[in-house]
DRENFI-964642 format. One line per 2 residues: their letters; for each residue x negated, y, z of C-alpha. Coordinates in steps of 0.001 Angstrom, whole numbers. Example, Ala and Ser with C-alpha at 12.3 -4.5 7.8 and 13.67 -1.06 7.14 Angstrom:
2
as	-12300,-4500,7800  -13670,-1060,7140
//
This chain:
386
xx	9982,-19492,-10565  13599,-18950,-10268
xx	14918,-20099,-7035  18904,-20362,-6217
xx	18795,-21282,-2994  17173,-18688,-715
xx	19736,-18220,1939  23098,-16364,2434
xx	25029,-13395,3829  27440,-13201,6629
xx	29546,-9814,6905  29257,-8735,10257
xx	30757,-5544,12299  27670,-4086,13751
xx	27947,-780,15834  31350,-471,13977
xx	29982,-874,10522  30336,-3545,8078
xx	26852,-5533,7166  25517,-8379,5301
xx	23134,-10095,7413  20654,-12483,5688
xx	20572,-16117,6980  17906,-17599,5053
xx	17391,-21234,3394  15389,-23479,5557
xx	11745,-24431,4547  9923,-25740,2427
xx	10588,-23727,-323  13374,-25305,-2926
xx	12253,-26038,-5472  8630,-26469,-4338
xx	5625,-23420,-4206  4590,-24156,-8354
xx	323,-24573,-7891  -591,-23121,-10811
xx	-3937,-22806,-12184  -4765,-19402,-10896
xx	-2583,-19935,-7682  -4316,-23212,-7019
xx	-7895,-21878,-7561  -7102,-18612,-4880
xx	-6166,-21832,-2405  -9427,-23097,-2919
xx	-11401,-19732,-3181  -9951,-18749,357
xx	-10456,-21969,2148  -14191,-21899,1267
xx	-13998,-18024,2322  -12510,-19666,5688
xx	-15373,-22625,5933  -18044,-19805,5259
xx	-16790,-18306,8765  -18101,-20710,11613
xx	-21567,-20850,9823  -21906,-17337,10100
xx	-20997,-16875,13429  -23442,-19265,14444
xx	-26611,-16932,13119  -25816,-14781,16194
xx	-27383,-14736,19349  -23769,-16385,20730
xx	-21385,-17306,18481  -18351,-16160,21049
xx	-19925,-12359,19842  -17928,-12728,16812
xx	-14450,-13498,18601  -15067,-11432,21595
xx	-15066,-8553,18580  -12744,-9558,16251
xx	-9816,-10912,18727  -10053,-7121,19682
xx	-10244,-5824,16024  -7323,-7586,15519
xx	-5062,-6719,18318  -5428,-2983,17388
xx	-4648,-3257,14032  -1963,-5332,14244
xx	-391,-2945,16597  -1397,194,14588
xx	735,-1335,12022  4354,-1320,14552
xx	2941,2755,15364  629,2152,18199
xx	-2086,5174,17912  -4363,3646,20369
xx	-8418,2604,18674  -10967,-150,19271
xx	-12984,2329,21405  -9708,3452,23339
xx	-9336,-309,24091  -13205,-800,24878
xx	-13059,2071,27160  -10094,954,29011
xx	-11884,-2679,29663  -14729,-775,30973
xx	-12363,956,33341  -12929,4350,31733
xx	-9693,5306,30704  -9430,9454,30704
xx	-8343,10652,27098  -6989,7349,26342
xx	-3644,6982,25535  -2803,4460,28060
xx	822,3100,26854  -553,2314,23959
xx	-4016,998,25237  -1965,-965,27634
xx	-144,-2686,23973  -2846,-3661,22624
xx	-4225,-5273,26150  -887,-7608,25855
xx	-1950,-8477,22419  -5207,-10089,23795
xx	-3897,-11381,26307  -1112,-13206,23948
xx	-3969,-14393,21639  -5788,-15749,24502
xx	-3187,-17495,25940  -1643,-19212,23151
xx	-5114,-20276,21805  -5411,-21595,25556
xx	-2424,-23584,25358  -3171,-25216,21775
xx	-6621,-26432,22975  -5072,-28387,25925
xx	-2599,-29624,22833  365,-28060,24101
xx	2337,-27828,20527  2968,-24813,18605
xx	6729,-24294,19417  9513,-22457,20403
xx	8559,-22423,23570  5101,-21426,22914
xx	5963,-18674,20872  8627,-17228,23158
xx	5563,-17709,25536  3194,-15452,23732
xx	6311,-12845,23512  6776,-12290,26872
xx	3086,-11948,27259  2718,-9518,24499
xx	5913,-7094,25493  5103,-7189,29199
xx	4626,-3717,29167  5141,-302,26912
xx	7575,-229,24455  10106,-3157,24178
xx	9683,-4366,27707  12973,-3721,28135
xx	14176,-6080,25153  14197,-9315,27168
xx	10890,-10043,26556  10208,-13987,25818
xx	13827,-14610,24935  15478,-14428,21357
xx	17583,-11948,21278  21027,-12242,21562
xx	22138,-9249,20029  21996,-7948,16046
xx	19108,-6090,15119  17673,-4547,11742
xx	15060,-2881,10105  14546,594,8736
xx	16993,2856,8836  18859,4738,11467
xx	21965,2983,12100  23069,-813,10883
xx	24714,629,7783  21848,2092,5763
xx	19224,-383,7276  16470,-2211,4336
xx	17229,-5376,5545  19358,-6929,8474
xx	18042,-10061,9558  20761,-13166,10478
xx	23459,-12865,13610  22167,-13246,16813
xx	24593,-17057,16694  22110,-18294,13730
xx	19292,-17557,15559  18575,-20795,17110
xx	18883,-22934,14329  17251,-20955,12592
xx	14110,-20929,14668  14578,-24789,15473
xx	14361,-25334,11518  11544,-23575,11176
xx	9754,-25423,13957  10434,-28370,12170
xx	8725,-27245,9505  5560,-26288,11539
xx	5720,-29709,12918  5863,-31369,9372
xx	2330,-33320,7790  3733,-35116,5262
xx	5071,-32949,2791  1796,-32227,1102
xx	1786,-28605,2009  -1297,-26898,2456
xx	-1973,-24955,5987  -3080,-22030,4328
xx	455,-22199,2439  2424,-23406,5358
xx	849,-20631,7581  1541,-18072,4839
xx	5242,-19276,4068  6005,-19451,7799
xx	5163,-16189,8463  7539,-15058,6259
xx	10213,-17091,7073  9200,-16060,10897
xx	9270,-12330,9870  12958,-13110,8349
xx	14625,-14541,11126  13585,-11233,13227
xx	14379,-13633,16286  13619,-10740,19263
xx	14637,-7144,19439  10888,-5895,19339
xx	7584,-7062,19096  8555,-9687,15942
xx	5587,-7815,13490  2859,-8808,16277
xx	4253,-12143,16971  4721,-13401,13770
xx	976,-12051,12702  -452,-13989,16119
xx	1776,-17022,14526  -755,-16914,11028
xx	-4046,-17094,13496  -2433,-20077,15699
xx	-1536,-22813,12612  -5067,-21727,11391
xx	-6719,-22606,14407  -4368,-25449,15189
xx	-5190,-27180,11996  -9216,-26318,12419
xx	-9264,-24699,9351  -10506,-21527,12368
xx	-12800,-22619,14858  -12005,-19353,16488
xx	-9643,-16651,15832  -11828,-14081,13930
xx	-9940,-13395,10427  -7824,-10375,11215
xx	-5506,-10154,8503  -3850,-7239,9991
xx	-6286,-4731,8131  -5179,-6584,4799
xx	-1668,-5908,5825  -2520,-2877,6914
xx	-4631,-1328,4158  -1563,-2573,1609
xx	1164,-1956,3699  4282,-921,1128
xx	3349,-3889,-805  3713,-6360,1984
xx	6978,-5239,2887  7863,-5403,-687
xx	6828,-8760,-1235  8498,-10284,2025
xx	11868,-8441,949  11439,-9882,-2436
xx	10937,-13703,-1103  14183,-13190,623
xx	15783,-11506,-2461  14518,-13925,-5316
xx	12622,-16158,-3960  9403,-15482,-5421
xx	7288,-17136,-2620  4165,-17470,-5316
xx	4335,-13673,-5664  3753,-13471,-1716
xx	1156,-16624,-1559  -1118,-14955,-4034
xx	-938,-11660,-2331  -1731,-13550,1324
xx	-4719,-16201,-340  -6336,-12824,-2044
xx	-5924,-11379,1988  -7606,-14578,3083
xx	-10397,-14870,986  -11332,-11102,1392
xx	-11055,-10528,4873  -13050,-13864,5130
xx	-15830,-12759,2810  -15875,-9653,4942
xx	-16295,-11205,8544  -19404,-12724,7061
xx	-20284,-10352,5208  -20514,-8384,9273
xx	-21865,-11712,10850  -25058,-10751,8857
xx	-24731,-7068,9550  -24742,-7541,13589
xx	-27500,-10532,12959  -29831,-7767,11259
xx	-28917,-5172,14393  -29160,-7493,17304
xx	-32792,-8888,15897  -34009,-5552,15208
xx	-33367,-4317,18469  -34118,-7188,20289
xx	-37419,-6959,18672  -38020,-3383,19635
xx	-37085,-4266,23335  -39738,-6968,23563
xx	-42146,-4850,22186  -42059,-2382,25047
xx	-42571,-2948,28728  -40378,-4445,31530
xx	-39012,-6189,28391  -37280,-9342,31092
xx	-34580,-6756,32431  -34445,-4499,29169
xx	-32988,-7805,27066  -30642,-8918,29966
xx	-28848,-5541,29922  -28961,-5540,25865
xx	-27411,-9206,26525  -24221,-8347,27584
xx	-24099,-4790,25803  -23675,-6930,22386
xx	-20856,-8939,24217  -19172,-5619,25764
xx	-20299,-2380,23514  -19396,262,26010
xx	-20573,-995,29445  -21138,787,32836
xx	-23673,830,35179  -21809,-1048,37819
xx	-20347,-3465,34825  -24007,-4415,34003
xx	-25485,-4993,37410  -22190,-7274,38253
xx	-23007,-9296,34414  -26803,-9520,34925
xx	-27376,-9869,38478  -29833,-6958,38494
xx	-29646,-4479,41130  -27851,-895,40537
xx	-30991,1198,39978  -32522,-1483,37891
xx	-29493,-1896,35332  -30075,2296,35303
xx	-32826,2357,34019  -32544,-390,31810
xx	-29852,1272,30222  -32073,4566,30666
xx	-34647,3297,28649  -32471,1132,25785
xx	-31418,4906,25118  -34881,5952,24784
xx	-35333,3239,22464  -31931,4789,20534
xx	-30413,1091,21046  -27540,2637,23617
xx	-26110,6189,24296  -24807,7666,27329
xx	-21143,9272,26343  -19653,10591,29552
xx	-22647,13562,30316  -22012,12534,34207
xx	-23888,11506,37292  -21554,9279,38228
xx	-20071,6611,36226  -21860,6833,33560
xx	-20803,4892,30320  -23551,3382,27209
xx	-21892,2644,24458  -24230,182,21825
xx	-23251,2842,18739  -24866,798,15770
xx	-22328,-2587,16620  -19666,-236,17897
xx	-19849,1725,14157  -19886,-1621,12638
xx	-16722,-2880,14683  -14987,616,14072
xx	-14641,701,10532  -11062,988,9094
xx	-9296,512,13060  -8412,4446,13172
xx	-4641,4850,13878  -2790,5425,10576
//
């Protein structure tokens, strides 16, 4: 569908060059997102993908395994995606407090990315709005430290920025002047604060991270925080119980084509283009967090039943307790979790290796690592760096 209206450029002199900065139309869409048949049966395909979710979380032996994993899973992909080269085991072994070979700048990113996720979801469940405020929020939290901690963190910026390219004047896009910034982002809270235009959430999340990703309102750090902003209106609306679709592999996986498709919503205005592209992402990464769910259910009982088939079985399943909710865990980690003294959480974790349920990675005496390799494998697949 043709759309006129999609915004506007304002010729600005940026670092001494002349540029057309994109201010674009605010939201909803004008005319409205078209439902056609196969459009409108993706909506439905990936909100039953979404609804699938919570029931298979609850086949585990705790349900917070699931977003203890995937909050994680998605905080290093969606970094990998702005350049970060740290992995899920970097950031594993850095919460175990075993951090040599780990590249800790980058480790330390995708900490703040947690943290962010945590917090926000933290403020929406004591029904603090998603806003402004809250977003700017989840900013400062998220470029705390590393790279971009110098770009006033938590504050929109209040300079011109752009994307690609070295210098303003063969940048792929330039988003709008630093002055339209606040309107800008004040419309489009509006919009996240409408209910009754009939808008779907899984269309109003999708259409507001683009418009999000348009307004580039900070120097740094918008990619992350406008990817958090998709998880937030999910679990806002309770369409996610918990924050375990990480999209961020979809985006990652089909990179060029994402960045294609945003550019072209702000070219033509072909937001059904983009919403077809983002249900498909929905509905597959879905299918595939259950798809896992089952996977872990099938490890966890299997090796719970080996451990209760052996002796000292009591201490053996209290150690493989929290080794599902922490897959690299120390000695001293587990005896602070379970309670058990020192020399009983070693051997525990002694004989789970026996039982080829944990390995030992660090060859030491002294602080000695297990890492639970059959999850961790599980957990691992498609987070290498790019």
């Amino acid at each position: 569908m043709e759309r006129v209206n999609v915004g506007r450029y304002e010729e600005r002199i940026v670092a001494g060059e002349r540029v057309r900065a994109f201010v674009p139309a605010p939201l909803p869409p004008d005319p409205p997102i078209a439902l056609d048949g196969g459009l409108q049966q993706l909506l439905v395909d990936a909100a039953m993908a979404l609804g699938r979710i919570d029931g298979a979380s609850q086949t585990l032996p705790d349900a917070e395994l699931l977003t203890y994993a995937y909050v994680r899973k998605e905080a290093v992909l969606s970094s990998q995606i702005e350049g970060t080269q740290s992995s899920l085991s970097d950031l594993m072994r850095f919460e175990a407090g075993a951090a040599p070979g780990v590249p800790l700048d980058d480790v330390r990113e995708v900490v703040n990315y947690v943290a962010a996720m945590e917090h926000g979801l933290e403020r929406l469940r004591g029904d603090f709005p998603l806003s402004n405020r809250l977003i700017r929020e989840i900013h400062a939290i998220l470029m705390r430290s590393g790279r971009g901690s110098d770009k006033t963190p938590g504050e929109f910026r209040r300079s011109q920025n752009w994307i690609g390219g070295a210098r303003p004047g063969n940048a792929a896009y330039v988003p709008p002047p630093h002055t339209e910034v606040a309107d800008c982002m004040g419309a489009l809270e509006a919009f996240l604060h409408t209910e009754d235009d009939g808008l779907p959430v899984l269309l109003r999340a999708a259409i507001a991270h683009v418009q999000f990703e348009t307004i580039h309102p900070f120097l740094d750090g918008n990619g992350r925080t406008g990817r958090l902003l998709i998880t937030f209106l999910l679990c806002q609306a309770g369409m996610l119980r918990d924050p375990v679709l990480y999209l961020s592999l979809y985006f990652k996986q089909h990179r060029e084509r994402y960045y294609d498709l945003l550019d072209n919503v702000r070219r033509t205005g072909d937001w059904e283009a983009w919403l077809r592209f983002f249900l498909e992402g929905v509905r597959d990464t879905a299918e595939s967090v259950v798809a896992t769910a089952q996977r872990l259910y099938e490890i966890f009982r299997d090796d719970r039943d080996r451990i209760s088939a052996g002796s000292r079985a009591g201490s053996l399943l209290r150690v493989h307790q929290h080794l599902m909710r922490s897959p690299i865990l120390s000695v001293t980690e587990a005896r602070r979790l379970t309670g058990l003294s020192y020399s009983a959480c070693a051997s525990a974790l002694a004989q789970l290796e026996n039982l080829g349920v944990a390995r030992e990675i660090t060859g030491r005496r002294r602080g000695r690592l297990f890492v639970y390799d059959r999850y961790l494998a599980i957990l691992h697949q498609e987070t290498e760096p790019l």
